[in-house]
DSSP file (Angstrom, degrees, kcal/mol; ACC not computed):
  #  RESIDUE AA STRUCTURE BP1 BP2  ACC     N-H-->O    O-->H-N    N-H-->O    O-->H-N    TCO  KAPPA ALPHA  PHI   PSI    X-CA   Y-CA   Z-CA
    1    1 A X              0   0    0      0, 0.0     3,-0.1     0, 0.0    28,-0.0   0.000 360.0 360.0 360.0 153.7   16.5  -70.2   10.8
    2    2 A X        -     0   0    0      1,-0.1     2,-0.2    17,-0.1    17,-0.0   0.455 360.0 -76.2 -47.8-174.7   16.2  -73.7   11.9
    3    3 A X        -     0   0    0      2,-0.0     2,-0.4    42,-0.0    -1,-0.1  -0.674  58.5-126.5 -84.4 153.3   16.5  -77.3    9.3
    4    4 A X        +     0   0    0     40,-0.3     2,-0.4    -2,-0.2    12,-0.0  -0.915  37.7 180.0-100.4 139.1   13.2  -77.0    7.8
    5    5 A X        +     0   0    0     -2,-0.4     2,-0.3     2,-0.0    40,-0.0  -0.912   2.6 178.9-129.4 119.8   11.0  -80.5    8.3
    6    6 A X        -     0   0    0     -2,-0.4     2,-0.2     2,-0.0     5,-0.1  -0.837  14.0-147.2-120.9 175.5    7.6  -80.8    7.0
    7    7 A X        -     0   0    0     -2,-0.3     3,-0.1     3,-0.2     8,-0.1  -0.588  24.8-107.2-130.5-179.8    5.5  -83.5    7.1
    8    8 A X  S    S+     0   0    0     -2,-0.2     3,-0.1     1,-0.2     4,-0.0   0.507 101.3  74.0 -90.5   5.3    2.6  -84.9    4.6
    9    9 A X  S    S+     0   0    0      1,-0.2     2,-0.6     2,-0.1    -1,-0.2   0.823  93.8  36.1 -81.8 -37.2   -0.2  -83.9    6.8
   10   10 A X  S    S-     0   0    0     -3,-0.1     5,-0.3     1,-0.0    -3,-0.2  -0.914  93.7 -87.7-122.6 100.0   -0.5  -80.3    6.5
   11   11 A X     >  -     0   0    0     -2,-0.6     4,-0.8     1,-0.1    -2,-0.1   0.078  35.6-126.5 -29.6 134.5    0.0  -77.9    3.5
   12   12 A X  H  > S+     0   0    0      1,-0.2     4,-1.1     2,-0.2    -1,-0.1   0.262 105.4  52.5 -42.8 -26.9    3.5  -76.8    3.2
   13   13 A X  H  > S+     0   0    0      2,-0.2     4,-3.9     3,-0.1     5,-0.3   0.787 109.2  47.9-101.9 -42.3    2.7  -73.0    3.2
   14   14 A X  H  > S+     0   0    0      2,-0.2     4,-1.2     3,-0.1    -2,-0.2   0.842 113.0  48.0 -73.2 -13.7    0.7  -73.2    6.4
   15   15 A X  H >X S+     0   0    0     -4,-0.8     4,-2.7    -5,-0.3     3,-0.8   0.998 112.5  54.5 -51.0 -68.5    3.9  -75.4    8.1
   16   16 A X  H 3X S+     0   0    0     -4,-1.1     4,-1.8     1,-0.3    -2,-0.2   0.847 110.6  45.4 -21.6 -59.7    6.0  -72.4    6.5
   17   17 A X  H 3X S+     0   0    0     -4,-3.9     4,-1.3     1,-0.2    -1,-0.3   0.840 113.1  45.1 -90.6   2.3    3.7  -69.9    8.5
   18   18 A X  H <X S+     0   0    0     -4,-1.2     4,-1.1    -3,-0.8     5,-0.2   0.720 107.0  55.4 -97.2  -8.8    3.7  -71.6   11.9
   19   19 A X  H  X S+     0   0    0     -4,-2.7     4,-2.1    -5,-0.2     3,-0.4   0.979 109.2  54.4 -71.6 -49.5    7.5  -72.3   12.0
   20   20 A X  H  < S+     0   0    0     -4,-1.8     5,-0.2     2,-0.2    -2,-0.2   0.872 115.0  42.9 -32.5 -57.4    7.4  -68.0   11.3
   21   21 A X  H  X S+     0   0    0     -4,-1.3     4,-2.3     1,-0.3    -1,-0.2   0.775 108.1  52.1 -84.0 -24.1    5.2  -68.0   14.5
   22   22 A X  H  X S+     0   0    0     -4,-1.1     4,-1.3    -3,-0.4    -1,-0.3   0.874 113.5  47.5 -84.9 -25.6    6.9  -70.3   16.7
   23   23 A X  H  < S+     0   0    0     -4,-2.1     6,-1.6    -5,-0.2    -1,-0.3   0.386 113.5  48.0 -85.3  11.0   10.1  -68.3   16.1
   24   24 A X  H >4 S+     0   0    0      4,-0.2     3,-0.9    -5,-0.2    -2,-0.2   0.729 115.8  42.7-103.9 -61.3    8.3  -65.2   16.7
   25   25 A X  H 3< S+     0   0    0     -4,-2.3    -2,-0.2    -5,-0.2    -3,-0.1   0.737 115.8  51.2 -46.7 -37.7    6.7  -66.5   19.9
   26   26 A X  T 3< S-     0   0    0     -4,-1.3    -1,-0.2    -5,-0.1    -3,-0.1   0.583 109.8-114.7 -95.3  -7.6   10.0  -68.1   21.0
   27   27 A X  S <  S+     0   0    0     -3,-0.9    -4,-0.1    -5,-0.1    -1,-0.1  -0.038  89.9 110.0 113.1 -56.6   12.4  -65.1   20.6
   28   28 A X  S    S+     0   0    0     -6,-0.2     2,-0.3     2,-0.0    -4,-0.2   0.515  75.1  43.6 -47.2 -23.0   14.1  -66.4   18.3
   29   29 A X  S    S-     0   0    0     -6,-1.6     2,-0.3    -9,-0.1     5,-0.0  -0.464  86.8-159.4 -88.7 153.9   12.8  -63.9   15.3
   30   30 A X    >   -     0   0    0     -2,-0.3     3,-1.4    45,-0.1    45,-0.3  -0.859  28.6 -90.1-144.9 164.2   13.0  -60.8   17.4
   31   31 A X  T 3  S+     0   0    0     -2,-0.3    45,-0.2     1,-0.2    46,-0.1  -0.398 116.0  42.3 -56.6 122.5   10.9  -57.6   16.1
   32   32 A X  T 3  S+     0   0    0     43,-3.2    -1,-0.2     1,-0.4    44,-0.1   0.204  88.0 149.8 113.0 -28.5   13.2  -55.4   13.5
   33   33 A X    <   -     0   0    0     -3,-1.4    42,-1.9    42,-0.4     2,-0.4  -0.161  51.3-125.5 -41.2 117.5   14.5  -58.6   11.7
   34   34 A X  B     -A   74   0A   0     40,-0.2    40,-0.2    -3,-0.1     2,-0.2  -0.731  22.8-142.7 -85.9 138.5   15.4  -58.8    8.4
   35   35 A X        -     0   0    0     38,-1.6    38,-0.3    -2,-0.4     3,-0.1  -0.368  18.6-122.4 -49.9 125.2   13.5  -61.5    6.7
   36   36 A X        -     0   0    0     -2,-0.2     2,-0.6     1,-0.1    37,-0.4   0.242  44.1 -89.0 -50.8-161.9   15.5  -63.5    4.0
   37   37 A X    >>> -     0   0    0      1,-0.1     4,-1.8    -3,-0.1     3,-0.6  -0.820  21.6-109.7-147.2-162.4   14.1  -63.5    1.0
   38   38 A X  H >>5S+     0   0    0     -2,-0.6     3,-2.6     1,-0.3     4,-1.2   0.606 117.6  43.7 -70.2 -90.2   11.6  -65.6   -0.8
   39   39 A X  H 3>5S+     0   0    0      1,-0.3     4,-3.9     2,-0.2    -1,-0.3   0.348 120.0  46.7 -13.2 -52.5   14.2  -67.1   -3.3
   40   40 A X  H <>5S+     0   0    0     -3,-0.6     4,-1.1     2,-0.2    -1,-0.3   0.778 113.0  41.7 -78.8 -30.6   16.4  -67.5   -0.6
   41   41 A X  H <X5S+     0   0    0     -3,-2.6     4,-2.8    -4,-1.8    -2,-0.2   0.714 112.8  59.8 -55.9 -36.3   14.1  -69.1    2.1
   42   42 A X  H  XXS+     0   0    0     -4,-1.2     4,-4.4    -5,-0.6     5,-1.2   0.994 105.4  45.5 -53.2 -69.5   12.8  -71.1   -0.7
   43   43 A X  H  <5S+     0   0    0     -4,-3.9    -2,-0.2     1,-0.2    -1,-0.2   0.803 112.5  48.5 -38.3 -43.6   16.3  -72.7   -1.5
   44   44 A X  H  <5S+     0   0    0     -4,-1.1   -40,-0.3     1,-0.1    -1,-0.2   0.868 119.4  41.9 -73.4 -45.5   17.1  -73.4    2.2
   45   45 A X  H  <5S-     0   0    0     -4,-2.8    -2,-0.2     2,-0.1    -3,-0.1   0.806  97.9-138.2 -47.2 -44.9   13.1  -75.2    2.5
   46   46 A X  T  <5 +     0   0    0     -4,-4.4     2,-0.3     1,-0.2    -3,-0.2   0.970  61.3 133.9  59.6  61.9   13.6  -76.8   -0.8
   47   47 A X      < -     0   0    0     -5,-1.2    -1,-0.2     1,-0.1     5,-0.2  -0.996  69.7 -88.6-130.6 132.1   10.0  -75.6   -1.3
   48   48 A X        -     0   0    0     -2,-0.3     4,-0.2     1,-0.2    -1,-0.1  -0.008  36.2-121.1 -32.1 162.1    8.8  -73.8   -4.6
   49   49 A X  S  > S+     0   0    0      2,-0.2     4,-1.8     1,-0.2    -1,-0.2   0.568 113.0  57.4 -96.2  -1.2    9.3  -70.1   -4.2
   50   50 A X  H  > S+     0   0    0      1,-0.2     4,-0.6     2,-0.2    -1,-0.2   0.970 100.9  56.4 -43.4 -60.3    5.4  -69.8   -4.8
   51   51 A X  H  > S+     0   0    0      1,-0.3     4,-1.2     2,-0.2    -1,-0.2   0.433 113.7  36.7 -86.4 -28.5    5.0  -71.8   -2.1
   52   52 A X  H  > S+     0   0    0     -4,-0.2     4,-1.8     2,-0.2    -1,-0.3   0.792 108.3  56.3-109.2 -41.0    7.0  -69.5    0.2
   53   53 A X  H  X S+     0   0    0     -4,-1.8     4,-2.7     2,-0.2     5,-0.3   0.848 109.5  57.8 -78.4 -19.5    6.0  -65.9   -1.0
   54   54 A X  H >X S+     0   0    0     -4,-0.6     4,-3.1     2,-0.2     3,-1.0   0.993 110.8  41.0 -52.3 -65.8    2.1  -67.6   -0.1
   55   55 A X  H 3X S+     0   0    0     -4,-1.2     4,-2.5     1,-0.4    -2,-0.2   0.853 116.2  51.1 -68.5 -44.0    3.2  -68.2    3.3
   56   56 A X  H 3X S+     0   0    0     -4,-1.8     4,-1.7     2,-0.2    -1,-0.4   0.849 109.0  48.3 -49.9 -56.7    5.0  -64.8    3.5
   57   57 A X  H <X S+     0   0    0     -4,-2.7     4,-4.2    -3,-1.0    -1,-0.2   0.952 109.1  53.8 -70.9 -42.2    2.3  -62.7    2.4
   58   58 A X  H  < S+     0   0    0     -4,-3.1     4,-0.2    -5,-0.3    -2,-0.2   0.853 109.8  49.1 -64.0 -16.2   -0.2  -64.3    4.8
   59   59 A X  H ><>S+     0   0    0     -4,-2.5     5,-2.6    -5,-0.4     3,-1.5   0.972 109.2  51.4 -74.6 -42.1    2.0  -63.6    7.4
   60   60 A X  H ><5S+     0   0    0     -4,-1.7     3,-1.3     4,-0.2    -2,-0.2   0.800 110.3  48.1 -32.0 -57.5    2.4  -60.0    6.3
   61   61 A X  T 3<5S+     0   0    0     -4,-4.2    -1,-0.2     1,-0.3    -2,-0.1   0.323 106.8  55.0 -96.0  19.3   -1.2  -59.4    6.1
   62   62 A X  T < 5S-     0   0    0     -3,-1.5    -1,-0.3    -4,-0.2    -2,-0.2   0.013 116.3-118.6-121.1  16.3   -1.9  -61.0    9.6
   63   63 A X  T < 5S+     0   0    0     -3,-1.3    -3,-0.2     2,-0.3    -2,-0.1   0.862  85.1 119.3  72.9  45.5    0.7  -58.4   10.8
   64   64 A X  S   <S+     0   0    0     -5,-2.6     2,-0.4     1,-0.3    12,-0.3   0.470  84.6  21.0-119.9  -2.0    3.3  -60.7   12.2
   65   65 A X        -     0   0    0     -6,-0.4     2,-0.5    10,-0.2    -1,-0.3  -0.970  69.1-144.8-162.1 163.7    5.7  -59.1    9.4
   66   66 A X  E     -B   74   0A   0      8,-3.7     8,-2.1    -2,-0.4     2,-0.1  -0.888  11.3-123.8-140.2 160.1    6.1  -56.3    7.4
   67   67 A X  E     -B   73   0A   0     -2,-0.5     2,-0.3     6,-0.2     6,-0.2  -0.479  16.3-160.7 -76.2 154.9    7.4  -54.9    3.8
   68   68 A X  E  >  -B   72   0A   0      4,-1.0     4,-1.7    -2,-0.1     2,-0.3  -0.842  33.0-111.0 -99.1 119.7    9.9  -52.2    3.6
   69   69 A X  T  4 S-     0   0    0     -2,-0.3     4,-0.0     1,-0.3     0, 0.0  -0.634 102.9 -11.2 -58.5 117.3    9.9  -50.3    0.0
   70   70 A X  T  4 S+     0   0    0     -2,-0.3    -1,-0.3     1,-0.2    -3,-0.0   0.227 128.2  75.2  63.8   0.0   13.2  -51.5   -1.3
   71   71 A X  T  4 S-     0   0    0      1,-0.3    -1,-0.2    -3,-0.2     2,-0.2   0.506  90.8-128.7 -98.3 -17.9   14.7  -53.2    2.0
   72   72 A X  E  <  - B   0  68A   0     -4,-1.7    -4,-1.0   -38,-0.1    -1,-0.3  -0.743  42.6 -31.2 118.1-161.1   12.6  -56.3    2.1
   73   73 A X  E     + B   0  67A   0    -37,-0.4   -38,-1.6   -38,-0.3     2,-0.2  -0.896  52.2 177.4-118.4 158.9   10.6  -57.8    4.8
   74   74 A X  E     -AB  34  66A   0     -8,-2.1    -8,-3.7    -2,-0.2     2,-0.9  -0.905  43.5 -85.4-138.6 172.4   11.4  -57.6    8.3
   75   75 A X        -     0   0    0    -42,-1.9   -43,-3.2   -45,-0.3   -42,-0.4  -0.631  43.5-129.5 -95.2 122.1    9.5  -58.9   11.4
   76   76 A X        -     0   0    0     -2,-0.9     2,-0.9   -12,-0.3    -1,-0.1   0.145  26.6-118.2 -70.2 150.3    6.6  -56.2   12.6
   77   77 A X        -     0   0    0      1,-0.2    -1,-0.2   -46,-0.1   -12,-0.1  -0.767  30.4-165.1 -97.4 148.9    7.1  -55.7   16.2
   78   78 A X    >   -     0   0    0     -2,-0.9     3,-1.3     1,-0.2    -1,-0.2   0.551   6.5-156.3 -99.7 -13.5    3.9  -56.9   17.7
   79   79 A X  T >> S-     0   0    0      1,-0.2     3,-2.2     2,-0.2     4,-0.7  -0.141  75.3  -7.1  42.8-117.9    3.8  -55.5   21.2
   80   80 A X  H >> S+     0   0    0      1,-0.3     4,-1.4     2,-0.2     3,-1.1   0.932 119.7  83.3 -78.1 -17.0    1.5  -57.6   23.4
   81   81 A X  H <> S+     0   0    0     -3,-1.3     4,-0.6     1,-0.2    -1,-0.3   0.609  78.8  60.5 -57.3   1.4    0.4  -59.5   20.7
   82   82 A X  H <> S+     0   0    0     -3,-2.2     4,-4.8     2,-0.2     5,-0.4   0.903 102.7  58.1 -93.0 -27.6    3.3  -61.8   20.7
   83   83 A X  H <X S+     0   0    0     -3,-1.1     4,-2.4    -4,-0.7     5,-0.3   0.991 112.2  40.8 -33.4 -74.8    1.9  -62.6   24.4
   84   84 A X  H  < S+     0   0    0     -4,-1.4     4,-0.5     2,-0.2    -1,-0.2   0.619 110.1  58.8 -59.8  -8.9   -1.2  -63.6   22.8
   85   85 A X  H  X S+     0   0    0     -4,-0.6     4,-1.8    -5,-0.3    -2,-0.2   0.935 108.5  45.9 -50.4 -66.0    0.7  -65.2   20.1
   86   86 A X  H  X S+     0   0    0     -4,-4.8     4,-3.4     1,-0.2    -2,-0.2   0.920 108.9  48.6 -42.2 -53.5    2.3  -67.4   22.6
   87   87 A X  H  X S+     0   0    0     -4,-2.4     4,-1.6    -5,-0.4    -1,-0.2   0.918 113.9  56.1 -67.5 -42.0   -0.9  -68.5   24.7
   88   88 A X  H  > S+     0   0    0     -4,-0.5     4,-1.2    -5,-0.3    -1,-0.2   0.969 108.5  40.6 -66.7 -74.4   -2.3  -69.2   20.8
   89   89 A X  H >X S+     0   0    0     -4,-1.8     4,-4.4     1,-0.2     3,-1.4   0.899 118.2  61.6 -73.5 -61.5    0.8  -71.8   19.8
   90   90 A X  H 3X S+     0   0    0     -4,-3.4     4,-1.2     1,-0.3     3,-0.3   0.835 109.8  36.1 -45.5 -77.2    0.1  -73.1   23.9
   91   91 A X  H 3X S+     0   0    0     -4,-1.6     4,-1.0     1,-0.3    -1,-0.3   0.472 110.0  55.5 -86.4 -13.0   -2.8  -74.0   23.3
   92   92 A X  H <X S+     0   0    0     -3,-1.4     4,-1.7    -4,-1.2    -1,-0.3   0.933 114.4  55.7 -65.2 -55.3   -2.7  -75.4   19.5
   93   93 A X  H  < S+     0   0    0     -4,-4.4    -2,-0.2    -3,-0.3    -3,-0.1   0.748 107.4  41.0 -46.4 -32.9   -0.2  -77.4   21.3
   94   94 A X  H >X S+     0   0    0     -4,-1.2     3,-2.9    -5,-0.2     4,-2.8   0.915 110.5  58.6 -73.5 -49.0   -2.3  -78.8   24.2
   95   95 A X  H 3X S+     0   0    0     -4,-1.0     4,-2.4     1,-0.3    -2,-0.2   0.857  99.9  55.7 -57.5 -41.0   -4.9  -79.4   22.1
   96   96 A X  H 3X S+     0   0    0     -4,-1.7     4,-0.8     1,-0.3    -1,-0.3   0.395 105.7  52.1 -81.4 -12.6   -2.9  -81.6   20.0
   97   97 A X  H <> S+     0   0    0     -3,-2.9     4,-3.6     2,-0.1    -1,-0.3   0.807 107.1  50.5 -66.9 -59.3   -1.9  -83.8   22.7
   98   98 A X  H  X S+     0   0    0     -4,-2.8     4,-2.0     1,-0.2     5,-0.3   0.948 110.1  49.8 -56.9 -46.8   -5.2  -84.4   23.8
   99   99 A X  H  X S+     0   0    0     -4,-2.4     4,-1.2    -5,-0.3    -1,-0.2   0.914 116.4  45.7 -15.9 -71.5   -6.1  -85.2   20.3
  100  100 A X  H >< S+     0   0    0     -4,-0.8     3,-1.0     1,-0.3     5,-0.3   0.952 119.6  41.0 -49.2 -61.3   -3.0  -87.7   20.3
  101  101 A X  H ><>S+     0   0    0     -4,-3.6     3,-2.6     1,-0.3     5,-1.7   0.822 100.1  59.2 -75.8 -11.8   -3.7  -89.0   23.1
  102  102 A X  H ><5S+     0   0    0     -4,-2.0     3,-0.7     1,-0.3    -1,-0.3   0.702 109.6  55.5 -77.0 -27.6   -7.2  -89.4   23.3
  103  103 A X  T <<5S+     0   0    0     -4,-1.2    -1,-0.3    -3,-1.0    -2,-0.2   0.419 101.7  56.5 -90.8   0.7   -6.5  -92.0   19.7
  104  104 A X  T < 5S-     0   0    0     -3,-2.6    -1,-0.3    -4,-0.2    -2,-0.2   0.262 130.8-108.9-112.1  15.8   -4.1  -93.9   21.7
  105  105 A X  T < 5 +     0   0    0     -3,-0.7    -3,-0.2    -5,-0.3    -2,-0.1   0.549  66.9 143.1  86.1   4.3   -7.3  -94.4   24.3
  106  106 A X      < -     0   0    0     -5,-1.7     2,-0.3    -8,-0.1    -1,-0.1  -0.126  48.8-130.5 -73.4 178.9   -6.2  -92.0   27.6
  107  107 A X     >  -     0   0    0      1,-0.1     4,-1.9    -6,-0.0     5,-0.2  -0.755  30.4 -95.5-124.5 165.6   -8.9  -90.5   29.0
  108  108 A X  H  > S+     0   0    0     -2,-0.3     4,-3.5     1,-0.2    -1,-0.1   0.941 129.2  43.8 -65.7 -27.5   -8.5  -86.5   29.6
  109  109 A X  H  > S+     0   0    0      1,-0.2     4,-1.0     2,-0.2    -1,-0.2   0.899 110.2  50.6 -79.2 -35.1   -7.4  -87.5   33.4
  110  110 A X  H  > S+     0   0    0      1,-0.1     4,-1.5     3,-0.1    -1,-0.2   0.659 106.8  59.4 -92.8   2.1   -5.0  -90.5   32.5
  111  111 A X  H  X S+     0   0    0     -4,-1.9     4,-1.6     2,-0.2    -2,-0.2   0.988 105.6  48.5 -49.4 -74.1   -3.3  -87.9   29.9
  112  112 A X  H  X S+     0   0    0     -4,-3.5     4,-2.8    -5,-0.2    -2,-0.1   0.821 104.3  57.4 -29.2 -34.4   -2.5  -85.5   32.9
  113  113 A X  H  X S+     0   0    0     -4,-1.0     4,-1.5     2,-0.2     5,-0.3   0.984 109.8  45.2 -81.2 -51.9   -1.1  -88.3   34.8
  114  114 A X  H >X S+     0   0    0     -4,-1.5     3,-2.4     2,-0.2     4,-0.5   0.636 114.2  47.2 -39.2 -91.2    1.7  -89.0   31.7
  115  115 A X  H 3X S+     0   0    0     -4,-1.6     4,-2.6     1,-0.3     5,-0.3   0.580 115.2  47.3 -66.9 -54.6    2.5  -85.5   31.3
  116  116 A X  H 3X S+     0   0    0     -4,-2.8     4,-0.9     1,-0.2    -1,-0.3   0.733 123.0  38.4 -19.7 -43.8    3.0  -85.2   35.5
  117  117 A X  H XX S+     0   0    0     -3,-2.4     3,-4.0    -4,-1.5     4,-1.8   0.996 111.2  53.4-103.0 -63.6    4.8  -88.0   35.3
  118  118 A X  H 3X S+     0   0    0     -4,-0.5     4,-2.3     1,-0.3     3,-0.5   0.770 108.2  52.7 -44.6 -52.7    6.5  -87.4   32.3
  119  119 A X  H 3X S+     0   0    0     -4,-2.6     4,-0.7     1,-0.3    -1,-0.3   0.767 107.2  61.5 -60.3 -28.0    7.8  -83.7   33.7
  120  120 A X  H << S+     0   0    0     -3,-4.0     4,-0.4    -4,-0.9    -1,-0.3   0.852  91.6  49.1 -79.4 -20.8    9.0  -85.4   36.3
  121  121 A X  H >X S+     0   0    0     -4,-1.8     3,-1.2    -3,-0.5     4,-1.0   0.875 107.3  66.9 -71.4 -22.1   11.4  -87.8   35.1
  122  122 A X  H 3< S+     0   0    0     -4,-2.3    -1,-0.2    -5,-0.3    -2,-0.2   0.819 104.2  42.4 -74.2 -13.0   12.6  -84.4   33.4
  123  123 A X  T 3< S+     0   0    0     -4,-0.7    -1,-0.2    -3,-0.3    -2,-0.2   0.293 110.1  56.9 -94.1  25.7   13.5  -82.9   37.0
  124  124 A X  T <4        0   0    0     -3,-1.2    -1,-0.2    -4,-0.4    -2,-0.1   0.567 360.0 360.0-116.1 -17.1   15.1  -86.1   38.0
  125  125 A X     <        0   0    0     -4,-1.0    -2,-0.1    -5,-0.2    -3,-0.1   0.797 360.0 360.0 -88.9 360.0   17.7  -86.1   34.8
């Protein structure tokens, strides 16, 4: 797993489970994975291990991983739900642009025109 960074806005367990989801969504997590394990995820977070077996169970009981009697948790293969995982994460994401920008004053149209812009100056580098 990735450096963990969390910020002060947003409980720590729900950070916990959407880092879970973006690595689930992104590939990186791949279905059949073994999990670490709370203690040890905990350590790496530098988050209570409370705090981690929360996030862990809710993930578990929204079926994005699952327990093993005596091997631990591993990550449930989801089948087309990780499609709809993705398109989920997309669209938290948009929305959370428009949000941003819409508090810096753009309007939904001069938003588009940054990100257009913006995506170009990424095919020009």
């Amino acid at each position: 797993m990735m450096e963990w960074n969390f910020n002060n806005e947003t409980p720590i367990y729900l950070q916990i489970i959407d880092r879970f989801k973006m690595e689930i969504a992104n590939g990186s997590l791949k279905p059949g994975n073994k999990v670490p394990s709370v203690r040890e995820l905990a350590l790496s977070a530098g988050v209570n291990p409370n705090t981690m077996q929360k996030a862990l169970s809710e993930l578990e009981r929204d079926g994005y991983l699952e327990s093993r009697r005596t091997s631990g948790r591993f990550v449930a293969d989801m089948g087309n739900q990780a499609d709809s995982l993705k398109n989920d994460l997309a669209h938290k994401l948009c929305s959370e642009f428009c949000e941003g920008m819409a508090k810096v004053g753009f309007t939904p149209e001069q938003s588009l025109m940054v990100y257009e812009n913006y995506l170009k100056s990424l095919k020009k580098e």
